[in-house]
DSSP file (Angstrom, degrees, kcal/mol; ACC not computed):
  #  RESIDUE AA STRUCTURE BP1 BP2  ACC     N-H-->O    O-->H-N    N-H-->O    O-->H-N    TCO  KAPPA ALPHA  PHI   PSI    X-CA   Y-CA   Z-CA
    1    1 A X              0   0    0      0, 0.0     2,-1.1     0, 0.0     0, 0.0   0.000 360.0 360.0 360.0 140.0   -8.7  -25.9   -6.6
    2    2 A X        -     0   0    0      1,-0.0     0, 0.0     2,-0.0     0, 0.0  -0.576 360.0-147.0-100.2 106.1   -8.0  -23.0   -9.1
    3    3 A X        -     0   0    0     -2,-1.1     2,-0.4     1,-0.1    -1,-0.0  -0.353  14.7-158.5 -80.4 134.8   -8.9  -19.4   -7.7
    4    4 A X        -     0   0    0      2,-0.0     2,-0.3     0, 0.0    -1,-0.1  -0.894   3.4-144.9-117.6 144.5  -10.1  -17.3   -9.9
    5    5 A X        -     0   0    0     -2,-0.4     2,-0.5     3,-0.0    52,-0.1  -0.782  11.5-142.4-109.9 146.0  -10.2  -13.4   -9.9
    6    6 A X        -     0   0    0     -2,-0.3     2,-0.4    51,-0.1    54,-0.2  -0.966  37.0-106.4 -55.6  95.8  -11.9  -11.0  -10.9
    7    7 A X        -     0   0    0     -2,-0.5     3,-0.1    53,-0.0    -2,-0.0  -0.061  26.1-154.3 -56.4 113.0  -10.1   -7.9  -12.1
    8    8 A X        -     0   0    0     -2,-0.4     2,-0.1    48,-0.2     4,-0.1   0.009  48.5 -64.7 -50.0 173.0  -10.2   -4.9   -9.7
    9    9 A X        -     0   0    0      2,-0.1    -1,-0.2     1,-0.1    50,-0.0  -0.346  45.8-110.3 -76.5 162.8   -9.8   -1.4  -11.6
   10   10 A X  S    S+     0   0    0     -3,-0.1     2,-0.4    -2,-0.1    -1,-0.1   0.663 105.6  30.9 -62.3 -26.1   -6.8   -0.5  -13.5
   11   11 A X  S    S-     0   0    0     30,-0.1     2,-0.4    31,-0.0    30,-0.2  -0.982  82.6-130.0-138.7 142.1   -5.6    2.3  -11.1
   12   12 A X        -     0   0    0     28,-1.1     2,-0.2    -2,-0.4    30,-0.0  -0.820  29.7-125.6 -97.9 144.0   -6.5    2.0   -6.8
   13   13 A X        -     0   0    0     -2,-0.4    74,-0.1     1,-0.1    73,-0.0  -0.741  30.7-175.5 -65.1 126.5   -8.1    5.6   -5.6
   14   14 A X        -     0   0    0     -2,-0.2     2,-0.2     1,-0.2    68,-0.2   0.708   9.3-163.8-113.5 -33.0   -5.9    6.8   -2.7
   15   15 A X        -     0   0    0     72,-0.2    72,-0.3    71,-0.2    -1,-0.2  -0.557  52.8  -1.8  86.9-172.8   -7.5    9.6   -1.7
   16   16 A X  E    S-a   87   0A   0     70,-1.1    72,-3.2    -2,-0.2     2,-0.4  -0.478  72.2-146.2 -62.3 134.6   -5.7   12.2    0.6
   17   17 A X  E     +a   88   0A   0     70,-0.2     2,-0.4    -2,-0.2    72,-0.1  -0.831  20.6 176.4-110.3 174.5   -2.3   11.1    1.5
   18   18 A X  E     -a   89   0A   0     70,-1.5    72,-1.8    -2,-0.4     2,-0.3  -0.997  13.7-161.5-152.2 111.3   -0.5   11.8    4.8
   19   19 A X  E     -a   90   0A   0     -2,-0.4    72,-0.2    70,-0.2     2,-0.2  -0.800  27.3-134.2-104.1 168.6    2.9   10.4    5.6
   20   20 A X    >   -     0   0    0     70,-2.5     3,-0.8    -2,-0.3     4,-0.2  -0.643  27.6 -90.3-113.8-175.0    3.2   10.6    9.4
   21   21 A X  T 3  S+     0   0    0      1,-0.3     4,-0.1     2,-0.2    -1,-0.1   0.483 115.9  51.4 -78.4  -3.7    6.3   12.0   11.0
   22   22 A X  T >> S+     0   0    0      2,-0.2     4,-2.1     1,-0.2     3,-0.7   0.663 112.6  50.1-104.4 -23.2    8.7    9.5   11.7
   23   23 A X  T <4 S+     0   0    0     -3,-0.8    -2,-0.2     1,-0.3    -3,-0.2   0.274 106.5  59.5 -91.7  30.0    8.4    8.2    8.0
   24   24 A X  T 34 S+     0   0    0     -4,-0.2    -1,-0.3    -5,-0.2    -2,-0.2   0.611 105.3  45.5 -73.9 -42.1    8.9   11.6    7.2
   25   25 A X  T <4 S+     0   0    0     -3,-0.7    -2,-0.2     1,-0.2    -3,-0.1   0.923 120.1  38.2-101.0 -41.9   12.3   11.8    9.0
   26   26 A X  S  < S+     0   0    0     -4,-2.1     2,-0.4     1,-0.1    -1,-0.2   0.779 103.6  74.4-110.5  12.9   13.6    8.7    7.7
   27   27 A X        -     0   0    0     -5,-0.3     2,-0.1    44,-0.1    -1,-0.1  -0.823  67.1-126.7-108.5 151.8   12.4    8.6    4.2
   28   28 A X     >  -     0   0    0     -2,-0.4     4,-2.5     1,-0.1     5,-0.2  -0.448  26.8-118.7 -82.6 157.6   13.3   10.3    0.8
   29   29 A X  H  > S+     0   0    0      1,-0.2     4,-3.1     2,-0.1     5,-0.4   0.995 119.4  49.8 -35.3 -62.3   10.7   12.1   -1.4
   30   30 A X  H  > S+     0   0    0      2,-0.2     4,-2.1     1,-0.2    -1,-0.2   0.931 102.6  53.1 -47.3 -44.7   11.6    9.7   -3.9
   31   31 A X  H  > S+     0   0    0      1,-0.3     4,-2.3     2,-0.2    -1,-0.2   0.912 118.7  46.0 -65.5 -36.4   11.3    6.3   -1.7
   32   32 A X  H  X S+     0   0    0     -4,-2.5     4,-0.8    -3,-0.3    -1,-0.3   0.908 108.7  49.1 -50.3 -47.5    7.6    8.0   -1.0
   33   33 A X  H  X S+     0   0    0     -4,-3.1     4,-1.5    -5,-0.2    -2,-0.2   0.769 111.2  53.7 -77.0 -11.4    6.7    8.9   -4.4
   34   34 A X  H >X S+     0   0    0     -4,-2.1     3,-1.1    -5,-0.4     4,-0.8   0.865 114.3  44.2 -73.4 -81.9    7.8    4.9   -5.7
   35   35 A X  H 3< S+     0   0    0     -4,-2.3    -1,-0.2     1,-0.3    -2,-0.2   0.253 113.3  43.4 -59.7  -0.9    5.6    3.6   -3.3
   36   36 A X  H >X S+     0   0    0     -4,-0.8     4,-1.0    -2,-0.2     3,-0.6   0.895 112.4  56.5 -90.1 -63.6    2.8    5.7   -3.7
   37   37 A X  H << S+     0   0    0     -4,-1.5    -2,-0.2    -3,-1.1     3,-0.2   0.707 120.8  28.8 -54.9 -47.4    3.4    5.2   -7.6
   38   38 A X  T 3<>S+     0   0    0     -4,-0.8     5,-1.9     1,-0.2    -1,-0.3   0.370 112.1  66.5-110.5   5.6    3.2    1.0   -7.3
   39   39 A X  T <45S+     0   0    0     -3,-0.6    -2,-0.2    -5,-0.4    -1,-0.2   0.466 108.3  38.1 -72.8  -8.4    0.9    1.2   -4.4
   40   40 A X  T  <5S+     0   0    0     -4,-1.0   -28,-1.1    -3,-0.2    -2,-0.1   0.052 110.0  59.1-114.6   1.0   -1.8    2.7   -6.8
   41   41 A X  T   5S-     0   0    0     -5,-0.2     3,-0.1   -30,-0.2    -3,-0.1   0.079 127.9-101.5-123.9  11.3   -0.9    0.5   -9.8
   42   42 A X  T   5S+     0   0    0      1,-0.2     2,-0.7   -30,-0.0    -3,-0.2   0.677  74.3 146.6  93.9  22.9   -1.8   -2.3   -7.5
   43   43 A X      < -     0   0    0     -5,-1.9    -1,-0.2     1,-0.1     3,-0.1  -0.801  24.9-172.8 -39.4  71.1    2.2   -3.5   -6.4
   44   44 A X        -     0   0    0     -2,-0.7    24,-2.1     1,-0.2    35,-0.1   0.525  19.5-150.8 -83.1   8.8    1.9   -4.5   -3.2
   45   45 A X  B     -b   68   0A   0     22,-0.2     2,-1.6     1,-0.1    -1,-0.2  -0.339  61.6  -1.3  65.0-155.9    5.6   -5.0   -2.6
   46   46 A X  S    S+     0   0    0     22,-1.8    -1,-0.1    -2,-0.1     2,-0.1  -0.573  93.4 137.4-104.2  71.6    7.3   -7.4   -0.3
   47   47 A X        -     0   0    0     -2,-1.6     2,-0.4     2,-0.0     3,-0.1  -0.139  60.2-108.5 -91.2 172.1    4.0   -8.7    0.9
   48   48 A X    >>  -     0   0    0      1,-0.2     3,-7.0    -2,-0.1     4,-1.6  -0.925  32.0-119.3 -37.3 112.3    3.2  -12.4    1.5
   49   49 A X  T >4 S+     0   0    0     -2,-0.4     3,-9.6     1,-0.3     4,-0.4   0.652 119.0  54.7 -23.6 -83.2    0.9  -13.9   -1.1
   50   50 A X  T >> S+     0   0    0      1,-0.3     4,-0.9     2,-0.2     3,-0.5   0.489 106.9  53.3 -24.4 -25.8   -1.3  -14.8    0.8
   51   51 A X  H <> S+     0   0    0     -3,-7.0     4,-0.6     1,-0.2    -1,-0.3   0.596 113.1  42.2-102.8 -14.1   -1.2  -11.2    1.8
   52   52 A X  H << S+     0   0    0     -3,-9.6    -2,-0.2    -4,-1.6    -1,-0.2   0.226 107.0  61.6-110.9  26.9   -1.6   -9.9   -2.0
   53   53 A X  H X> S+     0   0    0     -3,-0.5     3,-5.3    -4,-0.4     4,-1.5   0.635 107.3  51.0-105.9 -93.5   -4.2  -12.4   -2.6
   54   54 A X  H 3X S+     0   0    0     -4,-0.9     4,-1.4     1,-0.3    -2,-0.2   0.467 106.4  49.5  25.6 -73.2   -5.9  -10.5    0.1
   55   55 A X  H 3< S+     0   0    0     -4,-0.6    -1,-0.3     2,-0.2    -3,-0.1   0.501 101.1  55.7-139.5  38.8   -5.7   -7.5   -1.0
   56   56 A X  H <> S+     0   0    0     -3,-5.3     4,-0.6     2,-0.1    -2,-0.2   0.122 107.4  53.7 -96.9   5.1   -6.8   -7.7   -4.2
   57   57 A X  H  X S+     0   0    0     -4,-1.5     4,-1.9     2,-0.1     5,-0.2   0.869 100.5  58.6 -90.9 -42.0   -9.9   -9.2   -2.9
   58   58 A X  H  <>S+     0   0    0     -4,-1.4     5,-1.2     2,-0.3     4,-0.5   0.525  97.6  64.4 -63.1 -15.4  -10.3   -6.2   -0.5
   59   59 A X  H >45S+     0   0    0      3,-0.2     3,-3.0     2,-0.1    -1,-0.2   0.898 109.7  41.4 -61.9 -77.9  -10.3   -4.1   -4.0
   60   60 A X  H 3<5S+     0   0    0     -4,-0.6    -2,-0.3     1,-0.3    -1,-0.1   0.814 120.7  36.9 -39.1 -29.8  -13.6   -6.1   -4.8
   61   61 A X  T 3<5S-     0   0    0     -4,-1.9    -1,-0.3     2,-0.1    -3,-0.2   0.621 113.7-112.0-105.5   6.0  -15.4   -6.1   -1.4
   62   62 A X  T < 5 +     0   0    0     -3,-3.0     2,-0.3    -4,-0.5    -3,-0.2   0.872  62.3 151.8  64.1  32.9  -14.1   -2.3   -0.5
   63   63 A X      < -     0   0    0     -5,-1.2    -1,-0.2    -4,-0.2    -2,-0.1  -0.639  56.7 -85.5 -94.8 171.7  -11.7   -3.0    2.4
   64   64 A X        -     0   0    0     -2,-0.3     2,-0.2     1,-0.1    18,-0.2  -0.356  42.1-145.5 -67.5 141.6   -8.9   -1.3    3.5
   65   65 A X  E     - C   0  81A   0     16,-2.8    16,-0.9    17,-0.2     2,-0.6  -0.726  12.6-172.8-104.5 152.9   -5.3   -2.3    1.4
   66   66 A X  E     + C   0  80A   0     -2,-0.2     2,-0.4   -15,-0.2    14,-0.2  -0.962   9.6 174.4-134.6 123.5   -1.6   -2.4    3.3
   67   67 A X  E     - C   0  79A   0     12,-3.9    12,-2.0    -2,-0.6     2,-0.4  -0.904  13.2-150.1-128.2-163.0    1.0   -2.9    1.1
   68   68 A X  E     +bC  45  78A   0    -24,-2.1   -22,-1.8    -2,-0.4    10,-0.2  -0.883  16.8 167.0-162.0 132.1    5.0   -2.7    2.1
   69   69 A X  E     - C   0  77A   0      8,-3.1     8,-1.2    -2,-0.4     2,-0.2  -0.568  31.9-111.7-130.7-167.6    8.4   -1.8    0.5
   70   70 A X        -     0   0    0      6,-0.2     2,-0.2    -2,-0.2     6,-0.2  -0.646  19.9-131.9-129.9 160.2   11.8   -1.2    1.6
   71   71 A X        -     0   0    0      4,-0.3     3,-0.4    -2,-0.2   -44,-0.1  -0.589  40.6 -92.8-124.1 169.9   13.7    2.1    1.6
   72   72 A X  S    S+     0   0    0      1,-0.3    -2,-0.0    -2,-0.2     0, 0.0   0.777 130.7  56.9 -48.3 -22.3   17.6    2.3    0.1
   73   73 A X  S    S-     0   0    0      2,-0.1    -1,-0.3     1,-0.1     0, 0.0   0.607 126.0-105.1 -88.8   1.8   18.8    1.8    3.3
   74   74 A X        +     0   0    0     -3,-0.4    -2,-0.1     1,-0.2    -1,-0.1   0.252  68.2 151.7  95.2 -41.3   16.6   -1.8    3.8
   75   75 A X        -     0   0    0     -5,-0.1    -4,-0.3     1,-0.1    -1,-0.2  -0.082  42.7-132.8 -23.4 104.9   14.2   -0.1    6.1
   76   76 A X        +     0   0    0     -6,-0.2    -6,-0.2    -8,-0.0    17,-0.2  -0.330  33.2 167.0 -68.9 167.6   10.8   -1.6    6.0
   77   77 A X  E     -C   69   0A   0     -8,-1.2    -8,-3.1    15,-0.2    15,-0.2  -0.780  25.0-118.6-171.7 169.7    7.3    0.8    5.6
   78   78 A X  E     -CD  68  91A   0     13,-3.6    13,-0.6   -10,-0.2     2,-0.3  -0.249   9.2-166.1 -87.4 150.9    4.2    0.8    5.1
   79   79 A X  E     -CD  67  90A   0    -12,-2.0   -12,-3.9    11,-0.2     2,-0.4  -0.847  27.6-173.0-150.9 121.1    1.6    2.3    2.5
   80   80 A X  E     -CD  66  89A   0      9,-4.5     9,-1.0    -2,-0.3     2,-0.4  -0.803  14.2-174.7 -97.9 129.3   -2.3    2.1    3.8
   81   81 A X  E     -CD  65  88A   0    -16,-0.9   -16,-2.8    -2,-0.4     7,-0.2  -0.826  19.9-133.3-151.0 148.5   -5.4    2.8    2.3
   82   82 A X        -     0   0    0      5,-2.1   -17,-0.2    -2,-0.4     3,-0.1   0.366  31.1-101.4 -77.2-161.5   -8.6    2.7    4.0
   83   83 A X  S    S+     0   0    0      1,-0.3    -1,-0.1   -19,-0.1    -2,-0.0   0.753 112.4  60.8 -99.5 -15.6  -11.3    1.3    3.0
   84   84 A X  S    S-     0   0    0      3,-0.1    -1,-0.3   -70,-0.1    -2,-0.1   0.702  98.9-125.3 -58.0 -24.2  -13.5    4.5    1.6
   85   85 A X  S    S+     0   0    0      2,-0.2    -2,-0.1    -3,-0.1     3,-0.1   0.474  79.6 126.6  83.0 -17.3  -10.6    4.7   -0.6
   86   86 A X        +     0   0    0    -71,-0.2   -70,-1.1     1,-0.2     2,-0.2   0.281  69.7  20.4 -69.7  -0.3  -10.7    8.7    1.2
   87   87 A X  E     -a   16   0A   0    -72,-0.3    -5,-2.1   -74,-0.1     2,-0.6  -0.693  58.4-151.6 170.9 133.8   -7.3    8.6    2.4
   88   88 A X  E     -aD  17  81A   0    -72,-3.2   -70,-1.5    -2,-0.2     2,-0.7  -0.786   8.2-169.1 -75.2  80.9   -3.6    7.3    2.3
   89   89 A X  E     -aD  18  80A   0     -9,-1.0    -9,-4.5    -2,-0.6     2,-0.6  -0.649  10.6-162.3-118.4 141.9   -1.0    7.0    4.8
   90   90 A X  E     +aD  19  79A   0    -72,-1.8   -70,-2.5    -2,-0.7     2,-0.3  -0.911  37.7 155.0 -87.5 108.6    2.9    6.1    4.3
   91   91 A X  E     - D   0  78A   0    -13,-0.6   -13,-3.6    -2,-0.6     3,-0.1  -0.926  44.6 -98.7-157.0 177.8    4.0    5.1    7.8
   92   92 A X    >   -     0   0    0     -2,-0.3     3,-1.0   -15,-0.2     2,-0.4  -0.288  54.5 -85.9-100.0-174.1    6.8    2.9    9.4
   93   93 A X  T 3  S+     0   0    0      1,-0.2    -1,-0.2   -17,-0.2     3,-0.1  -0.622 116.5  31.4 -94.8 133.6    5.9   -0.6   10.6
   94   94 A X  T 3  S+     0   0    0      1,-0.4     2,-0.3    -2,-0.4    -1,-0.2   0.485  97.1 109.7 104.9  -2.0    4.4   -0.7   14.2
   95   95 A X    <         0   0    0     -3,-1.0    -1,-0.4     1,-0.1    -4,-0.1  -0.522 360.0 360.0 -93.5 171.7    2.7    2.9   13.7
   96   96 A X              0   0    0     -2,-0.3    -1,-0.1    -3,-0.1    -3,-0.0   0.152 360.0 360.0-126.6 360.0   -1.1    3.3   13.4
């Protein structure tokens, strides 16, 4: 079977972002602004398909997106956004 997509819009709405304080300490500005920058052009990073299948349906149906990239250092983290689309957070894996 061939799954077929719809395209979601060209750019994801983040809303406010908030990085919280331990991916404050051990990330650079820069390693935030990349992921912000292909987390909003719809990148999802070092996902699982299945897990960027996912969420690019959750563009269509208005759920919340996760994607996850790596910092220089190798260090996974996270970049969330809920499902209003009202707000972002950059945070490390295993935080809420």
């Amino acid at each position: 079977m061939t799954r077929i997509y719809l395209m979601p819009p060209a750019a994801l709405l983040m809303g406010e972002v908030t990085v919280t304080a331990a991916a404050r300490e051990r990330l650079t500005d820069a390693e935030v602004r990349s992921a912000l920058k292909r987390h909003g052009s719809r990148d999802w990073g070092d996902v699982a398909k299945e897990q960027w299948f996912e969420n690019d349906d959750a563009l269509l149906q208005g759920e919340a997106v996760r994607s996850e990239y790596r910092a220089c250092d190798g260090r996974r983290f996270q970049v969330v956004t809920d499902a209003g689309r009202s707000a972002t957070t950059v945070l490390l894996p295993g935080e809420r």
